[in-house]
Each structure stands twice: as structure tokens, then as C-alpha cells.
ZAMARGU-4260 file (C-alpha; in steps of 0.2 Angstrom, whole numbers, plus 5000, padded with zeros to 4 digits):
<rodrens>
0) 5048/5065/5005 | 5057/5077/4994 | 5058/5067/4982 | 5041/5068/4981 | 5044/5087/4975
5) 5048/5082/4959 | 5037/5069/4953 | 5032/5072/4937 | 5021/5063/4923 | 5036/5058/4915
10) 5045/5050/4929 | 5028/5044/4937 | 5024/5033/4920 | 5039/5026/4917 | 5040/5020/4936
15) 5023/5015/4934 | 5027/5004/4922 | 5040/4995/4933 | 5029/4991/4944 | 5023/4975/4932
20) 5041/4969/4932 | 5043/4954/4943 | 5055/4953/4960 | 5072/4944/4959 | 5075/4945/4976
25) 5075/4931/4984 | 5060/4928/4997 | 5062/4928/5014 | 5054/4917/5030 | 5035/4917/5033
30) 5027/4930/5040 | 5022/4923/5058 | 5005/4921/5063 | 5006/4926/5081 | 4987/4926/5087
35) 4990/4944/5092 | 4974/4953/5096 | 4962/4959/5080 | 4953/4971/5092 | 4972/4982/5093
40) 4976/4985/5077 | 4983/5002/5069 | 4992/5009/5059 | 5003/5022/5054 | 5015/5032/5041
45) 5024/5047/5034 | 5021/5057/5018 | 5016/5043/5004 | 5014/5032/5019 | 5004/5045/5029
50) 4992/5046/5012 | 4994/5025/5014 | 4990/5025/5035 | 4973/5034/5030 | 4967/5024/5016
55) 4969/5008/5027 | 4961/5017/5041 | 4947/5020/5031 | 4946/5006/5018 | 4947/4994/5036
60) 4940/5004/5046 | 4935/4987/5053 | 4955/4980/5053 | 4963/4997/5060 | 4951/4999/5074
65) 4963/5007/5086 | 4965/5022/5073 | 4979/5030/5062 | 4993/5039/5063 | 4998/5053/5051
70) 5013/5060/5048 | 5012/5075/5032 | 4999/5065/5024 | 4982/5072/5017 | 4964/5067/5016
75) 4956/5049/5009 | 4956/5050/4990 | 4965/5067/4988 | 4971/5062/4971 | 4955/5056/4965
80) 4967/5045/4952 | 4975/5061/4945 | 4993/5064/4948 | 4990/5083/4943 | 4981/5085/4960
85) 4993/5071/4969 | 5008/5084/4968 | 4998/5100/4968 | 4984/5100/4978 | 4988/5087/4988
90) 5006/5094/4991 | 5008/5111/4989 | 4987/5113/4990 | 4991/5125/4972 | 4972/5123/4972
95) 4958/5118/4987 | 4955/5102/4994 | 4938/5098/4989 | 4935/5093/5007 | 4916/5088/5006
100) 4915/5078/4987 | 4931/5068/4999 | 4919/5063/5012 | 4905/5061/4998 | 4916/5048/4990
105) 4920/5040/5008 | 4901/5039/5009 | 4896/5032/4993 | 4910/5018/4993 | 4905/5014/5011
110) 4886/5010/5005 | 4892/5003/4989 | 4904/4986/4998 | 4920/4997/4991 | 4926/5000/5008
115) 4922/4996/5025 | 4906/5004/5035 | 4912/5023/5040 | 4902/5020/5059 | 4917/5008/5061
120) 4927/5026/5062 | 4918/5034/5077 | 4928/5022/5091 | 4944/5025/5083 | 4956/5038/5086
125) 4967/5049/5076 | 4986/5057/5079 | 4991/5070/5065 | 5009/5080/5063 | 5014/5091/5050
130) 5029/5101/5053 | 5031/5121/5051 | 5044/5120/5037 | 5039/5108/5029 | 5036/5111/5013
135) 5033/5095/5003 | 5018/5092/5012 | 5012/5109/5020 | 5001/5111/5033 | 4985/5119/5024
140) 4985/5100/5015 | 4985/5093/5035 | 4973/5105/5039 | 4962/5098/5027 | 4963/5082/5033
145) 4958/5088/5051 | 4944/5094/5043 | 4940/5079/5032 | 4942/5068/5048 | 4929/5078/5057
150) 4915/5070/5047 | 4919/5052/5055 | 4929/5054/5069 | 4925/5063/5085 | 4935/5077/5089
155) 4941/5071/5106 | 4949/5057/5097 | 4961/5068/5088 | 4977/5075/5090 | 4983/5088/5078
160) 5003/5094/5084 | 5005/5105/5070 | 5018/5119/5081 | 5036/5112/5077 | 5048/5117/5066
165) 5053/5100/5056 | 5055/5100/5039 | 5047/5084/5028 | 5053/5070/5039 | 5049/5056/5052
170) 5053/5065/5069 | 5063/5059/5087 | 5071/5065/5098 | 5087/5059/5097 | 5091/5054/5080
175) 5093/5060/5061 | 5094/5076/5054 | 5094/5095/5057 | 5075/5098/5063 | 5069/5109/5048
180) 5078/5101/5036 | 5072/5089/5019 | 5084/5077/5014 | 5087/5059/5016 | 5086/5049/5026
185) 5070/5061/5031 | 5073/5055/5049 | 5074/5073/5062 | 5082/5076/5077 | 5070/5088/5084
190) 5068/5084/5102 | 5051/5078/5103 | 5046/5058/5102 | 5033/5057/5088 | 5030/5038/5088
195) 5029/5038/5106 | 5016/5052/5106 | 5007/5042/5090 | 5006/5025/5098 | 4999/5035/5117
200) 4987/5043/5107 | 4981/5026/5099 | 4982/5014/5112 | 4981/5024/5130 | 4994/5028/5141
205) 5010/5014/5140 | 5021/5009/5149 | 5040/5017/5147 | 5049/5015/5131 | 5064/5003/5134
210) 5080/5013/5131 | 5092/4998/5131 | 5095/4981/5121 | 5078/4977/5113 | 5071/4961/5121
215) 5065/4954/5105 | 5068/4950/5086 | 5068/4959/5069 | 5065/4946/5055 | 5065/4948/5039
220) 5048/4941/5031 | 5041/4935/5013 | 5031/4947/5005 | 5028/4938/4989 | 5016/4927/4996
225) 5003/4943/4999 | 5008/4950/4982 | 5020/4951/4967 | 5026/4967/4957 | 5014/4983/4958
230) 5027/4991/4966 | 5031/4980/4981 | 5048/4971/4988 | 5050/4955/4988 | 5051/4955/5007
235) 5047/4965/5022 | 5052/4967/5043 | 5042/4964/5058 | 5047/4965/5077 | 5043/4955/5087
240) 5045/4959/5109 | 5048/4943/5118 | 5032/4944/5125 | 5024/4940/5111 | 5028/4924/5107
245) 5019/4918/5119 | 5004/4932/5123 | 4991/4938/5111 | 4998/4956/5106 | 4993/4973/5099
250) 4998/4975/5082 | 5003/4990/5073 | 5008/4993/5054 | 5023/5006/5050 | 5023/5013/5034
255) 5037/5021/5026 | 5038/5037/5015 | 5044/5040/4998 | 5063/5034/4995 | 5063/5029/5011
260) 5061/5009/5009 | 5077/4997/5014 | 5084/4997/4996 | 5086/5018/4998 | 5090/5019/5018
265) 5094/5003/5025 | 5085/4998/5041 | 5084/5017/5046 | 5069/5017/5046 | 5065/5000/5054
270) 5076/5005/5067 | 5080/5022/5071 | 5060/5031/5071 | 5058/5026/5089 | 5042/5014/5086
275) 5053/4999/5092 | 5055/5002/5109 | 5038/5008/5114 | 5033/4991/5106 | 5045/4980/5117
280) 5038/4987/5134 | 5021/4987/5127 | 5016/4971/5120 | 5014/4978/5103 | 5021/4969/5086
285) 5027/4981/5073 | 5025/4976/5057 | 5037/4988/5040 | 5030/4983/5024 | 5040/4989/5011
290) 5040/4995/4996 | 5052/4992/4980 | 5062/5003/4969 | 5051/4999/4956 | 5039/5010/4964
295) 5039/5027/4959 | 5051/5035/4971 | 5052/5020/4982 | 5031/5027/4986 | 5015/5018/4992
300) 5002/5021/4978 | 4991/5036/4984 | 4985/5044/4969 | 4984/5026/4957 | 5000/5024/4949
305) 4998/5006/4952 | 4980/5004/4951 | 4963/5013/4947 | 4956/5005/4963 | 4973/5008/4974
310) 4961/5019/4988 | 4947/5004/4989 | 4950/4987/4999 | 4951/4978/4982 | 4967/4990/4980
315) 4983/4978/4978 | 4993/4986/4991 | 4978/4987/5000 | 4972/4970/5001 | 4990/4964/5002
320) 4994/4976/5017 | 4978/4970/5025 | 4982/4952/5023 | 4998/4955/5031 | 4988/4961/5048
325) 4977/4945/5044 | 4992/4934/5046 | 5000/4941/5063 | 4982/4942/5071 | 4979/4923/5063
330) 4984/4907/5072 | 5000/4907/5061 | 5006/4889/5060 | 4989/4883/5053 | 4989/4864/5046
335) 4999/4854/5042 | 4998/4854/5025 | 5012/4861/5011 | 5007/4874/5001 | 5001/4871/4983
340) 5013/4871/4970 | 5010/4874/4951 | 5000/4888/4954 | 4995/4894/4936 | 4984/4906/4927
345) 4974/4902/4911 | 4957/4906/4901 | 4960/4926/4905 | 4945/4935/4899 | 4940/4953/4902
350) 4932/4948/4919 | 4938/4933/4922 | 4952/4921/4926 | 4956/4902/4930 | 4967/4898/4943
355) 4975/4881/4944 | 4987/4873/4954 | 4992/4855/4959 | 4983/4845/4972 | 4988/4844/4990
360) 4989/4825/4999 | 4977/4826/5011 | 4967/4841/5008 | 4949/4843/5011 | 4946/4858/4999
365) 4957/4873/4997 | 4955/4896/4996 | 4960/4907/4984 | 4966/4924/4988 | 4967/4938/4978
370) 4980/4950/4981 | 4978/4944/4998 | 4958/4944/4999 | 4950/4927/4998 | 4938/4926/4984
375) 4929/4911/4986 | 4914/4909/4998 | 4916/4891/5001 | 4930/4879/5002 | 4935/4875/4984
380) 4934/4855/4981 | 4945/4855/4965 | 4961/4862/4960 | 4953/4877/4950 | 4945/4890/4951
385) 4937/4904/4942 | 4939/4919/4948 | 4926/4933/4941 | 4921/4952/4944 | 4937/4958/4936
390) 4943/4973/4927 | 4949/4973/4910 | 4965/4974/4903 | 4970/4972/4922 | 4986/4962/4931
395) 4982/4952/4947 | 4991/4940/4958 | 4983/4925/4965 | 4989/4914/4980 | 4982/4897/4985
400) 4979/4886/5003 | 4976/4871/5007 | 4964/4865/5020 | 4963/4850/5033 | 4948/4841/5036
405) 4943/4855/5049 | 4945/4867/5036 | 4962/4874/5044 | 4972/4884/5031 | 4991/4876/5027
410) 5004/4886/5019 | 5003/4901/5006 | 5007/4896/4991 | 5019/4907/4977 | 5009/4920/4971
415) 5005/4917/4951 | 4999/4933/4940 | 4991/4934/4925 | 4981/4948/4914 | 4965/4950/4908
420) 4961/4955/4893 | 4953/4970/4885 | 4933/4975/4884 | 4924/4972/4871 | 4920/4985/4859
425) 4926/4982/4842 | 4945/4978/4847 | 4948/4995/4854 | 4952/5011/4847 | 4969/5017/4836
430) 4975/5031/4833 | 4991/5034/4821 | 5002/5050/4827 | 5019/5055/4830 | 5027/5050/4847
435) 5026/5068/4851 | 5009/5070/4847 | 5003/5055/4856 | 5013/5064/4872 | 5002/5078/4869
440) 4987/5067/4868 | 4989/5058/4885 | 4993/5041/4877 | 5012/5039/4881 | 5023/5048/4889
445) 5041/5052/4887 | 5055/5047/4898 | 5074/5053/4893 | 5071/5054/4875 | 5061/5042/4871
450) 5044/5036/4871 | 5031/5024/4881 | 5014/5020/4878 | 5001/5021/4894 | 4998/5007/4901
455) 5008/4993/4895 | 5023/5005/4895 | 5027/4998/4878 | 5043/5008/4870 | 5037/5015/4855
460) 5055/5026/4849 | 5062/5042/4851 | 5052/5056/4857 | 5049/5069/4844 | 5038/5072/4827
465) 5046/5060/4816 | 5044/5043/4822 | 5024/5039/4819 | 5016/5024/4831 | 5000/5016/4830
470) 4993/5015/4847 | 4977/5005/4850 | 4967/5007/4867 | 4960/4991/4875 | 4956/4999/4890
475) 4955/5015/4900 | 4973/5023/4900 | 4978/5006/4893 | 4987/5007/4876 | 4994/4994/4866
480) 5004/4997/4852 | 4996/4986/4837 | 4981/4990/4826 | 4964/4987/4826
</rodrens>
């Protein structure tokens, strides 16, 4: 959005940091599992959540078969963890795309387990917009993901409209703002029905969009049982046409662009993006995760402000975004069985964790899911479990199931988080320098005045040369503020 404009290192940080905090909203209802069809499955966003909508599509390739929608988003991995090249190449394209190392790194990951297999691409299909003035995300950065997508997808499988004059925004055709314009709620009128021509594109030819009263329901669902903090709210929205509660449906995932989550918009775009009703006549469910304000400018995490893995499926946006589409596509109601309570973490080492939690009457063995992803191969019989493969210096967020005697999962239980410690190697490294020095140095950051360390987004004073901090690193980008 235009917000995304001014992102800067400062501002990124110090939002960054926020993400660790926990929610205090209060959760909502379960996400439903509806048994809709896992063979119809795509997905979709605008700006962050145009970078988002490809990472999915390419991370699950094997989830978002249908394909992706992108609206002023940019190719998989643009950012290559680097905020520098987030706003500038990726935005502005200040510098070229390098197009081909992108699709290297697709490539490599693919072999290596990180993502899904790229072959999974070729049936899918792809719908791309960028408008002529807009200037947040400009075209030659859209252009590039035409180009990017030509390595995997067949060209007859993708639309490029790249010819209308809308400024950064979601487009319609019969709401929001001045067509070239930037500004919230980054919702244009401009005549021309961009979900509809995303989900024709995806799915085939539909039947017509329902003008009037909605047939079915808007529920506000818990998104704390997928994941906690790193920049997500507490709960989410899906709708729901009537004919899906009793027919397997398509489902397709709407994602949001920066500031543009329900805290800073309301339900505008939930409601007013025309998605809704091309889903009622059209058997599709339409699932709006959303982000929190924690996250920096209300965005999903494309360039790793949240993560060093935020592009791979072990991303926790990722996996929790993922396991959301699990759940609508799953049988829903499940077992019988309540979820676990008492869920804990303890023993944290560099790569490792030990989850507990209480026993459940009646269950056979239970799963543990990490940010959404269930870690253990085989039902576990007790009530731990060690979780291992882990980063150091690293916060994850663990959920637990119960399951019957036909192995049937129960409830999700409350997610429990916990951190692991840093690498070995002698404690870490200090360093003793003023605030502004350590600024200078790429191991805080300052943030009105004053200063945070990378990381743990510990405040270490005022920001200038006079105040001296001892910053100890126990992991990469991760400093404490202690000594060694």
C-alpha cells in the first residue's frame, strides 16, 4: 500500500520487534472444517499480500493447485531477506530483478524439501494486474514476475492486465476510491471487476456474480489456534455460500495488503473487493486471514521481518496460512475429543524443544503442530514431545490434538510458544559501543530517539554517542544486550 512507501529500517525493526508480543484479543469460533474440495484451492492478494499469494503458490504449489492471483506483487523471494531490496528493487525496481538467481533459488529449495516440487506449477494458472499509476509497486517489478513465472508456468495459463490507469489499490467496479489514486482504504472504483476476472481466470468460466443479499455467512474465526504473535491477529473471516454447508466446495484464500487488515479498514476489505459474490454463485469459500497491527504496516512478512525462513513452507505465516486451508478442506468436526489443555514448553535448546501438555480422557495418541505443520510422523503415545530440527535463538508456537482410537483428530488446542536458545560458540560475541555506533553497525536500530537492539528488540537508551551498551550476539541478527 502506500504505506509501504515509507518503510524504512527504523520503522521496519521496531515493528518487527512487536511481532513477539502476544494478542489480547479475545479468540473467536473455530474455523470450520467444511470437507471442501483440496483439488480447488487458490489463492490471492494485493501488494504485501500479492508478494504473500506467490509465496504460497509456490511454497504449496501442491495446496494452491488452481493457481494464484497477483495484484502489484513481485516475484518469489524478491527480498532475499533484505529490506534494502524489499522497498527498492522490489518496489521502485531502483535496481534489476535478478530474475534468474529467483528461479535458481525456487529450484534449489524445491530439490532440497524447502518447498514443494515446481512440476506441481505447470497445471496451475496465473492472473496478474498492476496498474498504470501506480507507483508503489510499478509495473517493471510486475513485469518481472511475468518473467519469473515463465520458468514454471505455461504461458497460456497466464493473464497479465497491465493497461488501467489505477493507482496502488484493490480494483471494482463499483466501489472505493478515485481510480489512480493511493490512499486508504486502497480500494478503486475503476470500472473494471478484478476479483471476478482473478477467480474466471483460476477456476473457468462461472456462473454470474450474485448482486443482491448474499446467501451465506461471514463468521469471524480463531486464529490463535494456527499461530500466535509474529505479526498475526488474533482472529480472521471466512464466507461461507449456503451451498456449502452441505457440498464439498472450492476454496480460495484473500489476502490483504499493507494497512489494509480489519483493525485499519474495518470489514472493507472483507466486504467491498467484489470476491463475495462471485463466491456465493459459485460454490467457492473465501477464506481473509489477517494480519495484526503489530505487523509492520498491518503487512504480511515478504522480505523476513518475521522470520529468516518467512518464503519456505516452514515460514510461520506460511505454515499457519496453509494449515488454515487444511482445516476448511478437512472433515471439520473431527472427534469427539476436547482439546488438550496445559500445553507448555520446556527443556529449549538451540534445536530443540519439549512440548507438554495434559492428557486427554479417552485418547489413543495425539499430533503436534508446529506453526500449523504437524511434526511428528507417528501418533504420539505420551503427553510430550520433543520437537527437534530447530533454529537457534528462534520463537515457535506449538498447538496439540487429540486422537480417537481411529486416529481422528479432536480439537486444536491453544497455541504455547517458547524460544530456543543460542548456538554454541563460546557464548556469543560482544561488542561495547555507543548506541549510535551500534546503529551504524547493523546491531540496533533507532526508533524516535531511542535505541533497540536486533533481534530481541531490547531498549538499550537514547540514541546518540553517549550512552555505551554492551550488545552480545547469540544468533544471526539476534542481539542480546548482556556480556559474554
Amino acid at each position: 500500500m502506500a504505506a509501504m512507501r515509507w518503510m524504512n529500517w527504523k520503522g521496519l525493526a521496531a515493528a518487527a520487534a512487536m511481532t513477539m508480543a502476544a494478542q489480547v484479543a479475545t479468540a473467536a469460533v473455530p474455523l470450520p472444517g467444511l470437507g471442501a474440495n483440496p483439488a480447488e484451492v487458490s489463492v490471492s492478494g494485493l501488494s504485501a499480500g500479492g508478494f504473500m499469494a506467490v509465496q504460497l503458490h509456490v511454497a504449496y504449489s501442491a495446496t494452491f493447485k488452481r493457481g494464484a492471483g497477483v495484484v502489484a506483487g513481485g516475484p518469489f523471494y524478491c527480498a532475499e531477506g533484505s529490506v534494502v531490496n524489499a522497498t527498492g528493487r522490489c518496489m521502485t525496481h531502483s535496481t534489476s530483478i535478478p530474475v534468474s538467481t529467483l528461479v535458481s533459488t525456487t529450484n534449489s529449495w524445491a530439490a532440497s524439501g524447502a518447498i514443494d516440487p515446481v512440476s506441481n506449477l505447470t497445471a496451475s494458472k496465473v492472473y496478474l494486474f498492476s496498474g498504470t499509476s501506480d507507483n508503489t509497486v510499478k509495473q517493471a517489478v510486475m513485469d518481472d514476475l511475468k518473467t519469473y513465472y515463465q520458468s514454471f508456468v505455461p504461458a497460456a495459463n497466464t493473464v497479465y492486465k497491465n493497461n488501467i490507469g489505477s493507482g496502488h489499490a484493490m480494483v471494482t467496479d463499483d466501489y472505493g476510491g478515485a481510480c489512480s489514486t493511493t490512499a486508504a482504504p486502497y480500494i478503486n472504483n475503476c470500472g473494471f471487476d478484478l476479483a471476478g476476472e482473478i477467480l474466471q481466470q483460476l477456476y473457468g468460466p462461472l456462473n454470474p456474480r450474485n448482486n443482491s443479499t448474499l446467501s451465506g455467512s461471514f463468521t469471524e474465526f480463531n486464529q490463535s489456534e494456527f499461530i500466535t504473535g509474529h505479526g498475526v491477529a488474533a482472529t480472521g473471516w471466512i464466507y461461507v455460500p449456503q451451498a456449502c454447508t452441505t457440498t464439498s466446495c472450492r476454496v480460495h484464500l484473500v489476502l490483504h495488503g499493507c494497512k489494509q487488515n480489519y483493525t485499519d479498514v474495518s470489514d472493507q476489505y472483507v466486504k467491498k473487493t467484489g470476491y463475495n459474490r462471485w463466491a456465493d454463485t459459485n460454490n467457492i469459500v473465501l477464506i481473509y486471514p489477517q494480519t495484526s497491527t503489530a505487523a509492520t504496516n498491518s503487512c504480511w512478512d515478504w522480505w523476513g521481518y518475521d522470520s529468516a525462513n518467512y518464503a519456505k513452507k516452514s515460514g510461520p505465516q506460511m505454515a499457519a496460512l496453509k494449515a488454515m486451508v487444511d482445516r476448511v478442506t478437512g472433515s471439520g468436526g473431527g472427534s469427539s475429543l476436547p482439546a488438550p489443555t496445559g500445553v507448555g514448553t520446556s527443556g529449549a535448546t538451540s534445536s530443540s524443544m519439549v512440548i507438554g501438555w495434559n492428557g486427554v480422557a479417552g485418547a489413543s495418541g495425539y499430533n503436534v503442530y508446529r506453526g500449523g505443520s504437524k511434526v511428528n510422523a507417528t501418533p504420539v503415545a505420551g503427553t510430550s514431545y520433543t520437537d527437534s530440527g530447530l533454529t537457534a535463538s528462534t520463537t515457535y508456537s506449538w498447538t496439540v490434538t487429540a486422537l480417537n482410537a481411529s486416529n481422528v483428530e479432536g480439537a486444536m488446542s491453544t497455541a504455547a510458544t517458547g524460544a530456543t536458545t543460542a548456538g554454541s560458540g563460546g557464548g556469543g560475541t560482544c561488542y561495547t559501543a555507543s548506541n549510535y555506533a551500534h546503529t551504524l553497525a547493523g546491531r540496533a536500530y533507532a526508533l524516535w530517539g531511542f535505541t533497540y537492539a536486533y533481534g530481541s528488540a531490547q531498549a538499550m537508551g537514547l540514541w546518540n554517542i553517549y550512552v555505551n551498551t554492551t550488545l552480545k550476539q547469540t544468533g544471526p541478527g539476534y542481539y542480546v544486550i548482556g556480556s559474554c
